[in-house]
ROLUM-839675 format. One line per field, with one value per residue (C-alpha): residue number from 1; z, x, y. Coordinates in nm, 2 decimals. Each point is the difference from the previous one (the first is absolute). Last residue first. Example, Ala and Ser with C-alpha at 12.3 -4.5 7.8 and 13.67 -1.06 7.14 Angstrom:
% ROLUM-839675
seq [2 | 1]
z [0.71 | 0.07]
x [1.37 | -0.14]
y [-0.11 | -0.34]
This chain:
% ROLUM-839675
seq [402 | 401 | 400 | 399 | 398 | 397 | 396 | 395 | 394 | 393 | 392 | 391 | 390 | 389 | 388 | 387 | 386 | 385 | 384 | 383 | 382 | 381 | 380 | 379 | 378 | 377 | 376 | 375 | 374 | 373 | 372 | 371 | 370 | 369 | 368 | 367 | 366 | 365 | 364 | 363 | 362 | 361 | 360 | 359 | 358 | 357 | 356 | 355 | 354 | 353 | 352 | 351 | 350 | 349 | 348 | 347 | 346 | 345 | 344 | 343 | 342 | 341 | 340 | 339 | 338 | 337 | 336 | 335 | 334 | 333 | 332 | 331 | 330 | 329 | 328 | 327 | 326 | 325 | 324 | 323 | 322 | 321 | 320 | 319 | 318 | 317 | 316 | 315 | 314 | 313 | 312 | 311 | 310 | 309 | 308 | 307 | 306 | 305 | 304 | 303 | 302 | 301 | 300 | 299 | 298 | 297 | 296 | 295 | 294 | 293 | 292 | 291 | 290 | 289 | 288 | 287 | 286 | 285 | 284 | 283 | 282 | 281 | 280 | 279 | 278 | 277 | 276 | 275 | 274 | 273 | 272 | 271 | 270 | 269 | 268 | 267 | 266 | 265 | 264 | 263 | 262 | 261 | 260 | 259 | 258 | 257 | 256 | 255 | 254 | 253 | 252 | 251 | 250 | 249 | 248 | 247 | 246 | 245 | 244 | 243 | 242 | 241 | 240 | 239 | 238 | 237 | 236 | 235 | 234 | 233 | 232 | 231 | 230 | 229 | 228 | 227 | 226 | 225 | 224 | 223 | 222 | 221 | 220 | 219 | 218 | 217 | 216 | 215 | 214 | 213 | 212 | 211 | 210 | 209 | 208 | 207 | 206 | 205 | 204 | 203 | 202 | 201 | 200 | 199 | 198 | 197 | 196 | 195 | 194 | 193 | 192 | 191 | 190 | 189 | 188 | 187 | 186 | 185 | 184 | 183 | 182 | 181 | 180 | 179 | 178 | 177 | 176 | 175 | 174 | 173 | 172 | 171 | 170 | 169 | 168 | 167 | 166 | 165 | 164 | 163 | 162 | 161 | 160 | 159 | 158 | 157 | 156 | 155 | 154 | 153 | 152 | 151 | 150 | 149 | 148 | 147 | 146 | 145 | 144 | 143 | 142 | 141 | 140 | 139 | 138 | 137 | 136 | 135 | 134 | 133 | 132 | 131 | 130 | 129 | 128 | 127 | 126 | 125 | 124 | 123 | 122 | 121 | 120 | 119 | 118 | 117 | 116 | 115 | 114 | 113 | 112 | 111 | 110 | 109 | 108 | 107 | 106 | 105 | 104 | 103 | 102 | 101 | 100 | 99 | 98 | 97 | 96 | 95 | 94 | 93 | 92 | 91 | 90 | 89 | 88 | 87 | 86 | 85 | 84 | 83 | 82 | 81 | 80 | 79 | 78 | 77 | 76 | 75 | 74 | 73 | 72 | 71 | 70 | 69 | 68 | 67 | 66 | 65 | 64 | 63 | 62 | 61 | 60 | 59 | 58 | 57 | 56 | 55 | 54 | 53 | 52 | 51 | 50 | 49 | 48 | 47 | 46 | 45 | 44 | 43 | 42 | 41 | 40 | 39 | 38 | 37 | 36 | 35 | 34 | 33 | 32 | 31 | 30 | 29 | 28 | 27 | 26 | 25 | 24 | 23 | 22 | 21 | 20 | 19 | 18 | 17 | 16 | 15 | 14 | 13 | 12 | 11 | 10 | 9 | 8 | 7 | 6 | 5 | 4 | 3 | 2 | 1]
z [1.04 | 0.11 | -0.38 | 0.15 | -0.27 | -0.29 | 0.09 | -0.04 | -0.42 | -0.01 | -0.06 | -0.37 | -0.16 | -0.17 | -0.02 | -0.05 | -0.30 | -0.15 | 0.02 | -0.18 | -0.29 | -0.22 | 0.00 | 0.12 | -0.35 | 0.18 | 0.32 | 0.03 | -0.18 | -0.27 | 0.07 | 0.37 | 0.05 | 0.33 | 0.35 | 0.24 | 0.42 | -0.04 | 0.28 | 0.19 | 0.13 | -0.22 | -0.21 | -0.05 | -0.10 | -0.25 | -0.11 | -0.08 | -0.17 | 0.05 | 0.08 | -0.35 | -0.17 | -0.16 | -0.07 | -0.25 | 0.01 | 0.18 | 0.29 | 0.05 | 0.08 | 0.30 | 0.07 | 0.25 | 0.20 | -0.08 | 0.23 | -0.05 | 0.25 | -0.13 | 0.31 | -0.13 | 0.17 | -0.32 | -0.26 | -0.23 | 0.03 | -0.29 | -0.19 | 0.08 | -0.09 | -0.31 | -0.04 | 0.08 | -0.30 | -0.27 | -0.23 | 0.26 | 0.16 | 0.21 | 0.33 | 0.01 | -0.07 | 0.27 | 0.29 | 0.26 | -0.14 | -0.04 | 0.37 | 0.16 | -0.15 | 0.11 | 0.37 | -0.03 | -0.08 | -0.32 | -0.13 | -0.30 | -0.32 | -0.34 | -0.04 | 0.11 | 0.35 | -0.09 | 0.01 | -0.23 | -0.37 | -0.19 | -0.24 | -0.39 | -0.14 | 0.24 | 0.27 | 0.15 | -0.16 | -0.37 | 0.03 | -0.02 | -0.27 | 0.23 | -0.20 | 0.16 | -0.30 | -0.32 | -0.30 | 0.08 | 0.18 | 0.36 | 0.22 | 0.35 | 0.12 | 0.34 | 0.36 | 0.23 | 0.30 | 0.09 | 0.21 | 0.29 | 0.09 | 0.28 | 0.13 | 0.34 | 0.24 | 0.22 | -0.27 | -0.14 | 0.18 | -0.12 | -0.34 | -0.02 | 0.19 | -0.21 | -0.36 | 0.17 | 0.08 | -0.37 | -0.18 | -0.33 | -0.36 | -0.26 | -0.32 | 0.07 | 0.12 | 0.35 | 0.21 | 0.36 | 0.24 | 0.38 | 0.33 | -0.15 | 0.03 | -0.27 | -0.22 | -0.11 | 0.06 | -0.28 | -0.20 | -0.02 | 0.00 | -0.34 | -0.14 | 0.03 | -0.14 | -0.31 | -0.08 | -0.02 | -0.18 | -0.24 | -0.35 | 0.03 | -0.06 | 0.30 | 0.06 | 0.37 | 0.30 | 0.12 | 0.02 | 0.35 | -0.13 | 0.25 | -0.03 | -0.17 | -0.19 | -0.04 | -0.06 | -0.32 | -0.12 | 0.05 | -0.16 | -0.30 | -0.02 | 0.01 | -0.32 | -0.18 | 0.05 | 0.31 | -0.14 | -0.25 | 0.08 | 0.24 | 0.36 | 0.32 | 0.09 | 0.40 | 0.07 | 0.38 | 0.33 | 0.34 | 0.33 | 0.27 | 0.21 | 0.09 | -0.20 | -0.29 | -0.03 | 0.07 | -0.29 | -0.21 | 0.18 | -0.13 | -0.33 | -0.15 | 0.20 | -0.23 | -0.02 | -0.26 | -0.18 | 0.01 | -0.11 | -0.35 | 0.00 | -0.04 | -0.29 | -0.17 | 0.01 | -0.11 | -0.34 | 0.20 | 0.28 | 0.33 | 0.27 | 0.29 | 0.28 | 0.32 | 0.32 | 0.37 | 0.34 | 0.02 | 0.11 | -0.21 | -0.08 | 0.15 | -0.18 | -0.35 | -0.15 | -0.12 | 0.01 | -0.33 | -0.14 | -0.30 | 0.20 | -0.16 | 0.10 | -0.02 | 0.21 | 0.27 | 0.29 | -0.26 | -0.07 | 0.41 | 0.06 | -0.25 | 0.17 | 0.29 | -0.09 | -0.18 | 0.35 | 0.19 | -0.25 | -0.06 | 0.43 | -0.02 | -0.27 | 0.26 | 0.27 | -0.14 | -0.14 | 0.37 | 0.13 | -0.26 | 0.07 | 0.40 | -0.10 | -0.17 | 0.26 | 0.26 | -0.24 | -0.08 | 0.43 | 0.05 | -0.23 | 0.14 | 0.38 | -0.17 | -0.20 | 0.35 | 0.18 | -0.28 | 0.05 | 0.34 | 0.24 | 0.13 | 0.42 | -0.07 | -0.29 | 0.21 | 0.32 | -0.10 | -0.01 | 0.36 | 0.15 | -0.31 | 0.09 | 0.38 | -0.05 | -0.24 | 0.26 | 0.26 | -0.20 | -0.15 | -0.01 | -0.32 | -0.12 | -0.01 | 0.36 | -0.08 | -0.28 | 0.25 | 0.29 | -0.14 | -0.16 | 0.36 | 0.18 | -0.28 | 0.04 | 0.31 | 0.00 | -0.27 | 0.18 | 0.30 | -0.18 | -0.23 | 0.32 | 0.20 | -0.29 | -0.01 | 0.36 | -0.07 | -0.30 | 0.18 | 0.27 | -0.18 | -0.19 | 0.31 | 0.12 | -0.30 | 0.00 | 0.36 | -0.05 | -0.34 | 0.23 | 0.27]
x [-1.15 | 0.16 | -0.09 | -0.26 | -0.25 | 0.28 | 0.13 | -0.29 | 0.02 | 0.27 | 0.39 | -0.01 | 0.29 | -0.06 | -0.38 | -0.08 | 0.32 | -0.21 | -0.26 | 0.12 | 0.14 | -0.26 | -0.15 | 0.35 | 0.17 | 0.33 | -0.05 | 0.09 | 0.28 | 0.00 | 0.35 | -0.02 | -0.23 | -0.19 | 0.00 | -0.16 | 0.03 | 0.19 | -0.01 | 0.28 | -0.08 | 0.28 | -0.26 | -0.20 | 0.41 | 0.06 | -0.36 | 0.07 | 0.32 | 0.39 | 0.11 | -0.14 | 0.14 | 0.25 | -0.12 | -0.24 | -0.35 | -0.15 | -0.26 | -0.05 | 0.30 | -0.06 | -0.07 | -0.13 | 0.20 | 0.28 | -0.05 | 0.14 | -0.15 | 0.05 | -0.04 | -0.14 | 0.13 | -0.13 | 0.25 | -0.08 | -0.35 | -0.18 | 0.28 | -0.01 | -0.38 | 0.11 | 0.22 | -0.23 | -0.23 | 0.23 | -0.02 | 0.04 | -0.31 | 0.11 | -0.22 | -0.17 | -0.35 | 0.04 | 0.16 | -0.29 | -0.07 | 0.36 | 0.09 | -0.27 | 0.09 | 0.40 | -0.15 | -0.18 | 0.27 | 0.06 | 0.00 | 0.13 | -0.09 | 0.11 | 0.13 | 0.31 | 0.12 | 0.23 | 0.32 | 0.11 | 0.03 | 0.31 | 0.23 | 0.06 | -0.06 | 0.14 | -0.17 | -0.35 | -0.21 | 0.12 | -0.24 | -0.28 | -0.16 | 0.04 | -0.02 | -0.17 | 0.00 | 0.20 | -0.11 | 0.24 | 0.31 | 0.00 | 0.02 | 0.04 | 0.22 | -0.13 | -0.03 | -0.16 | -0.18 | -0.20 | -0.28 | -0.10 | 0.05 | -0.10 | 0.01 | -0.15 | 0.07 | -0.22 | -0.15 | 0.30 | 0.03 | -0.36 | 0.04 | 0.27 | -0.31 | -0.27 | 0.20 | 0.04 | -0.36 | -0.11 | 0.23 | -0.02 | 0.07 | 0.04 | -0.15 | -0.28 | 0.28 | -0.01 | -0.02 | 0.02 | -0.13 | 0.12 | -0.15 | -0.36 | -0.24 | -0.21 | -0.22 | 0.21 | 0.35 | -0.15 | -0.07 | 0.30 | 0.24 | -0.19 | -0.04 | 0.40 | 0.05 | -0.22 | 0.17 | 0.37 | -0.22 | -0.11 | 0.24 | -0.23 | -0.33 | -0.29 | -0.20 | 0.01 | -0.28 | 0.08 | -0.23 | 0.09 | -0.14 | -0.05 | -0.38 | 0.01 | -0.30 | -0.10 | 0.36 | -0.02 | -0.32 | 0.18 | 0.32 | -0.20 | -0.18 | 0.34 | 0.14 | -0.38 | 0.08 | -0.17 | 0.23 | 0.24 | 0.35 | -0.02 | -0.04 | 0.24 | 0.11 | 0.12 | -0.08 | -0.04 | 0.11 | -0.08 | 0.22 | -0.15 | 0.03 | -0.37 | -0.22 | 0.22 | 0.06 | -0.37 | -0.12 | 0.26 | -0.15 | -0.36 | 0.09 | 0.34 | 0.32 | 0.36 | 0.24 | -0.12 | -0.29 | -0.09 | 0.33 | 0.02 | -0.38 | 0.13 | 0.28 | -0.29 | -0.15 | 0.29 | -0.09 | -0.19 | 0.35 | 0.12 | 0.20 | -0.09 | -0.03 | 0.06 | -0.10 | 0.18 | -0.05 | -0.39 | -0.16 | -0.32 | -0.05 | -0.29 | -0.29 | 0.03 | -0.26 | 0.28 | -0.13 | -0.14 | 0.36 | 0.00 | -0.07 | -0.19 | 0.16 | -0.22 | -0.28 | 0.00 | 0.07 | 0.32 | 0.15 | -0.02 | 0.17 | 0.22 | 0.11 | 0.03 | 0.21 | 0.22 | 0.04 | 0.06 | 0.29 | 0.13 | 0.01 | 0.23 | 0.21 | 0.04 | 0.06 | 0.27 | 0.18 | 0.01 | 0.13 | 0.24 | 0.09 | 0.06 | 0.18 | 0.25 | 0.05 | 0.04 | 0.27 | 0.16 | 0.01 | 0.19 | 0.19 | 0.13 | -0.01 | 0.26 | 0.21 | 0.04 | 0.11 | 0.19 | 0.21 | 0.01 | -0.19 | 0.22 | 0.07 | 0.37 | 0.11 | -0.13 | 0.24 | 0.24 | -0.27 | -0.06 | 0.13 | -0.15 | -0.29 | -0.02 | 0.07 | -0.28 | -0.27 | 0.20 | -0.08 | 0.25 | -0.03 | 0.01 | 0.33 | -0.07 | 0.13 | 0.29 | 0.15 | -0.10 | 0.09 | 0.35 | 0.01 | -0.06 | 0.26 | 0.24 | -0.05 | 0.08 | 0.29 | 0.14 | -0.08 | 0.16 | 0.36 | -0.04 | -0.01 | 0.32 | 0.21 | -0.05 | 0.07 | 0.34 | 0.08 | -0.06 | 0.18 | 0.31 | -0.02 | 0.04 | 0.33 | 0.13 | -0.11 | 0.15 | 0.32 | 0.06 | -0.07 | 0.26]
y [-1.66 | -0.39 | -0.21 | -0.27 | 0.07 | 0.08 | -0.33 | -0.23 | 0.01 | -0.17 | 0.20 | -0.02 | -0.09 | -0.39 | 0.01 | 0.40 | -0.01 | -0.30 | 0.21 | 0.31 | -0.16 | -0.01 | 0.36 | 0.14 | -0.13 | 0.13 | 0.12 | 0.37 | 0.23 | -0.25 | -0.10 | 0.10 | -0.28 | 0.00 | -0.03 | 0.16 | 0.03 | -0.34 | -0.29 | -0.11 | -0.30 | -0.21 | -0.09 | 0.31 | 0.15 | -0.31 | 0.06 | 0.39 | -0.09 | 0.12 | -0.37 | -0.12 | 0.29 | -0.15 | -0.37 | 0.18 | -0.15 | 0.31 | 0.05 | 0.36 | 0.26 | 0.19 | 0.39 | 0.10 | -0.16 | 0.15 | 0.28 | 0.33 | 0.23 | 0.37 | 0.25 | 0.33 | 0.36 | 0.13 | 0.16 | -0.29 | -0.12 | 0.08 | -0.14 | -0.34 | 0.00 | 0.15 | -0.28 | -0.25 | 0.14 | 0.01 | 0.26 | 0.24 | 0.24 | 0.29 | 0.09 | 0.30 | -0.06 | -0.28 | 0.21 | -0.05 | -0.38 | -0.10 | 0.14 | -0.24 | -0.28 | 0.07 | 0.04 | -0.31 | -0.21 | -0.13 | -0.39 | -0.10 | -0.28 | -0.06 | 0.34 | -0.05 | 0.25 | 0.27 | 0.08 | 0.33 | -0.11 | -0.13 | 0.20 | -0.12 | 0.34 | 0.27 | 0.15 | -0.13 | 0.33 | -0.08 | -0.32 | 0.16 | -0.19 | -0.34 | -0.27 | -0.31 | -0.22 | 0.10 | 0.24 | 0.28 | -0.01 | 0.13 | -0.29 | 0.13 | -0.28 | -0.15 | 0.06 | -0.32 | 0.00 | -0.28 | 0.15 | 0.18 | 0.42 | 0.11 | 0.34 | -0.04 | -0.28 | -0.18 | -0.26 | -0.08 | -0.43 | -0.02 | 0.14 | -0.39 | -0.13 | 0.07 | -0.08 | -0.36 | -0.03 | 0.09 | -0.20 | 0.23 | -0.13 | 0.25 | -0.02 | 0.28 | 0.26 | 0.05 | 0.38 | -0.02 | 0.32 | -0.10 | 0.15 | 0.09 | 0.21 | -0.08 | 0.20 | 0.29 | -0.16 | -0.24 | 0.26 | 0.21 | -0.31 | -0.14 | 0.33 | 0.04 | -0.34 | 0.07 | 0.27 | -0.16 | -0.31 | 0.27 | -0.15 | -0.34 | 0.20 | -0.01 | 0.36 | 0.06 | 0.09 | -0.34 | -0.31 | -0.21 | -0.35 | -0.31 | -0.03 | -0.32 | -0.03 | 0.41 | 0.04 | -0.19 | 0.17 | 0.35 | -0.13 | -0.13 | 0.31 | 0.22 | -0.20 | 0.02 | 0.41 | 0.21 | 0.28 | -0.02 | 0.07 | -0.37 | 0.01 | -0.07 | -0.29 | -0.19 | -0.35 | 0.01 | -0.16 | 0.19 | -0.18 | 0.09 | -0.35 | -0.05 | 0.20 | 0.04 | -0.36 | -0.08 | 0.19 | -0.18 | -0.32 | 0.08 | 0.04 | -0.11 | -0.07 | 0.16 | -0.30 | -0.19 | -0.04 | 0.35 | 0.06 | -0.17 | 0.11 | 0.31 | -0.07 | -0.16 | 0.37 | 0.18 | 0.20 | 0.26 | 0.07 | -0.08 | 0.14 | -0.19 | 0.24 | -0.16 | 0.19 | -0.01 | -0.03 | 0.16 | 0.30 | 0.05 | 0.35 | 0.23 | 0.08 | 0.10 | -0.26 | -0.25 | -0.31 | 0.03 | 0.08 | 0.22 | 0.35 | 0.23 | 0.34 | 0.30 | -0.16 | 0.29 | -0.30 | -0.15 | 0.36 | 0.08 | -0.33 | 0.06 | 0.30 | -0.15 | -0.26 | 0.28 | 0.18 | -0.29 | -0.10 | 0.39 | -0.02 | -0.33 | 0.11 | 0.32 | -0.25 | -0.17 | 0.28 | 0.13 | -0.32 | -0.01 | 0.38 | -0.10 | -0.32 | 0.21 | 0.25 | -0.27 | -0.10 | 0.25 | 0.09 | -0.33 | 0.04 | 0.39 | -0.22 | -0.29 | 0.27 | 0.20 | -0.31 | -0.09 | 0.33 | -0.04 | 0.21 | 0.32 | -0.02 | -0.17 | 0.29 | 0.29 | -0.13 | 0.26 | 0.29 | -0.05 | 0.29 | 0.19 | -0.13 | 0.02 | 0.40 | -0.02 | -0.11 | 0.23 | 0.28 | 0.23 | 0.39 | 0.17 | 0.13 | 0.42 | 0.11 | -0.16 | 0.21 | 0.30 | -0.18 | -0.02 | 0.38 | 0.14 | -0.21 | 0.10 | 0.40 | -0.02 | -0.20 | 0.19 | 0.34 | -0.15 | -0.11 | 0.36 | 0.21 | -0.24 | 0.00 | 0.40 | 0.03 | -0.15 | 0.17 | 0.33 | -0.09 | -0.15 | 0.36 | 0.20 | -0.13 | 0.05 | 0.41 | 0.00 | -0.17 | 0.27 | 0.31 | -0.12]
């Protein structure tokens, strides 16, 4: 009886025991769950949508060109943004130097060369011609004044009427107001078709001479084109017009025949360049650049040589170090070959290549001359017989579209 009774009590206890421990638990798990969940912030419809969305992510994203097309689109906005800033800034130095010689020119500190020059406000014409020239050239001169380039009244009347500024460009000799500078004086005083440069004239400062030439002229004129000719160079005046004329609304322009040659670096030959160790290797070639014989520049590219002058390096050679002053510019190099034609020749094979071949065939040259002698051979002879059989007439400059 006593052992039934002891059993009996034991099921009990376990069973109320079970029961304790089940509600406890239960208890004590409802309270730990909002605990845990209590501290997971709440989620907003916005990111509800999201995450129910998430499997569409890959259909809403751009593609990837789509994203590379609006990043090159942006470069290049950016790009356009700086040039235009560049742009003005040159412009700013430009107003700012024109005003400063100006200033110079009203105080009488600058004696200005050019009687016409009186510091008032630049002429705006289409384009100035500086022939480069030199004391020992006078025949060469009235090689051209015979020519192609109008004397007296009807180079006045050029300017006047169709803008176009011709000039034979020098500077001065090492001694001053010499017998060399007299005769220059006394020729310009007849022809009045001189631009005289604050430069001191030697074969080896042609590099110098180029950047007083773009300095000055950007000075007095304001011009669309600045060309620079050799004096044994033959110019059709109304073809050179329209071939700037088809330029004239771009910027950065750069006209000529471009070429790039050896750098010659051995001593005692013609056209040695003494840097040569800065173009690589012996035996390398330059950078493109326009021949010497004759280019054209933009204004723009006038305008940077005469703010950065003192700072612009001086080659041998001086198209090359026109050349070089432009690399690293956004600068548009136009090669055109007509700039550069062959003259009449005896030799069956360049017969088709020839200036009168081309004036025949109504496709007058810009210049030609000989690139043997770097310019018309025997110039002073030849010169009019080159005028007869490839000049364009002396009408067309007048009727040239500018």
């Amino acid at each position: 009886m006593k052992q039934r009774t002891t059993r009996k009590f034991s099921l009990k206890c376990i069973l109320f025991l079970c029961t304790s421990f089940f509600a406890l638990g239960a208890l004590f798990s409802h309270r730990l769950w909002n605990t845990t969940t209590s501290n997971i912030p709440p989620v907003s419809k916005h990111q509800s949508e999201q995450a129910i969305g998430s499997d569409d992510c890959d259909k809403k994203k751009p593609a990837d060109n789509d994203v590379m097309g609006e990043v090159l689109k942006t470069h290049e906005a950016i790009e356009s943004l700086d040039k235009t800033v560049a742009m003005l800034q040159m412009k700013l130095a430009v107003s700012r130097r024109n005003q400063e010689m100006k200033n110079l020119d009203a105080t009488g500190a600058v004696s200005t060369l050019d009687p016409a020059h009186n510091g008032s406000q630049r002429a705006k014409v289409f384009m100035v011609i500086g022939i480069n020239t030199a004391f020992s050239s006078r025949k060469r001169r009235d090689s051209i004044r015979e020519t192609w380039m109008p004397q007296g009244n009807k180079l006045v009347q050029l300017e006047r009427e169709k803008g176009i500024v011709i000039r034979f460009m020098i500077g001065h000799s090492a001694t001053s107001n010499s017998i060399l500078d007299r005769a220059i004086d006394s020729e310009d005083a007849e022809h009045k078709d001189f631009l005289r440069l604050e430069h001191v004239e030697g074969y080896h400062e042609l590099s110098a001479k180029t950047k007083t030439y773009f300095s000055t002229a950007v000075t007095r004129w304001d011009a669309e084109f600045y060309v620079k000719v050799d004096d044994d160079v033959h110019v059709n005046l109304g073809k050179l017009a329209a071939t700037l004329g088809r330029h004239r609304y771009k910027t950065g322009v750069y006209i000529g025949c471009m070429k790039s040659g050896p750098v010659l670096s051995k001593k005692y030959v013609k056209y040695r360049e003494p840097e040569y160790w800065k173009f690589g290797e012996v035996g390398n070639k330059y950078f493109r650049h326009a021949t010497g014989q004759i280019y054209a520049i933009s204004k723009d590219l006038a305008d940077y040589i005469a703010i950065n002058q003192p700072i612009l390096h001086k080659y041998a050679n001086e198209d090359v170090s026109l050349g070089s002053w432009f690399i690293g510019l956004e600068v548009e190099h136009v090669n055109d070959r007509s700039m550069c034609c062959r003259t009449p020749t005896n030799y069956t094979l360049f017969k088709t290549k020839d200036c009168e071949r081309k004036a025949q065939e109504g496709n007058t040259c810009v210049a030609s001359f000989d690139w043997s002698c770097s310019g018309i051979c025997k110039s002073v002879e030849r010169m009019q017989q080159v005028h007869l059989k490839c000049g364009e007439g002396d009408a067309v400059v007048w009727s040239a579209l500018i």
